[in-house]
N, C-alpha and C positions, 0 to 999 in steps of 0.2 A: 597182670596181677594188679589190683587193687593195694593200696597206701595207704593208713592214714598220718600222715604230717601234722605236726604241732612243734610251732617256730613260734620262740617270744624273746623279746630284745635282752643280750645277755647286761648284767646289772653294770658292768664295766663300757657300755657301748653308751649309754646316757648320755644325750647334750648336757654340757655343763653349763651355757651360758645362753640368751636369748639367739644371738647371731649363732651358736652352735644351731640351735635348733633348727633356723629355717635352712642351713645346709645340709643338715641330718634327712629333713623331709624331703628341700629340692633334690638333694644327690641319691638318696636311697631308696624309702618312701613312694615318692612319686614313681620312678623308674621300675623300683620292685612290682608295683600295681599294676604298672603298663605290661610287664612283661607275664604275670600274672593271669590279664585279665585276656592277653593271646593265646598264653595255654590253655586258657576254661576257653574260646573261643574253637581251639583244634583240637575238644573234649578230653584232652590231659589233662585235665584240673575236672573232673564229675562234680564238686560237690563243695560248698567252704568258701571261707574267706575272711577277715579282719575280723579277731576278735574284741568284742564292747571291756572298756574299763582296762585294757592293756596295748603295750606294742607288741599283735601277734597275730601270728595267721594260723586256722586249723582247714586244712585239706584232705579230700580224696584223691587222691594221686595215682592214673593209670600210668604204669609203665610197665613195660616186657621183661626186664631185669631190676637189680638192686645197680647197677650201672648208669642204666639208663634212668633212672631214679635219682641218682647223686647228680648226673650230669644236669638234670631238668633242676634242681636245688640250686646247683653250684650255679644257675643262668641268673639267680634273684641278685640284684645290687647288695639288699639285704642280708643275706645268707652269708658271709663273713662275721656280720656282728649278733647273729643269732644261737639263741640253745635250740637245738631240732632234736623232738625225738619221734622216730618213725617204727609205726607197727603195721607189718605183714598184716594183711586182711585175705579171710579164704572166704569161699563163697559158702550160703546155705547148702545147698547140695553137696560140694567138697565135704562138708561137716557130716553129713548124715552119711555119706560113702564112706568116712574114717569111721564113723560109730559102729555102723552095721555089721560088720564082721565081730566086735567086741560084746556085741550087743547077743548075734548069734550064739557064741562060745558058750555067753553065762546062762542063755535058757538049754544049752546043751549041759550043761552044769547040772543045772539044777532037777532036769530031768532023769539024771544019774539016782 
């Protein structure tokens, strides 16, 4: 099943001071990227990455469960200090198999 992930730095997670900063990126930042850029390398990561004008990442995120989802999250250095909010993605054909029977009904309806 397909993810989409959107993680951006929670407002309390802020380096407060210059030397914060450069710990924030060496210890976090950097690490998160690295680990990041193995999952899009072993196609867990399809799609995304670091969004412009904030600290934040948006993903397509292949995983087998909501499990196996948290686990692949909870590996980012990042992911403690982050707000994630993650939506279920179904496929186009999923979509049109849900519709179809609904879709059936109402010209059965209407031909009443």
């Amino acid at each position: 099943m397909n993810y989409l992930v959107q993680m951006k730095l929670a407002s309390h997670s802020r380096p407060s001071s210059p030397q914060d900063g450069i710990a924030f990126i060496e210890g976090y930042i950097f690490p998160s990227l690295e680990v990041l850029k193995k999952l899009q390398a072993e196609k867990k990561i399809l799609a995304g990455g670091p969004m412009s004008g904030t600290i934040g990442i948006a993903l397509i995120v292949q995983a087998q469960s909501a499990p196996e989802l948290d686990e692949l999250l909870m590996s980012l250095p990042l992911w403690p200090l982050m707000e994630t909010d993650v939506t279920p993605l179904t496929t186009f054909d999923g979509r049109i198999a849900t519709l179809r029977p609904g879709v059936d009904r109402l010209r059965a309806s209407v031909k009443k």
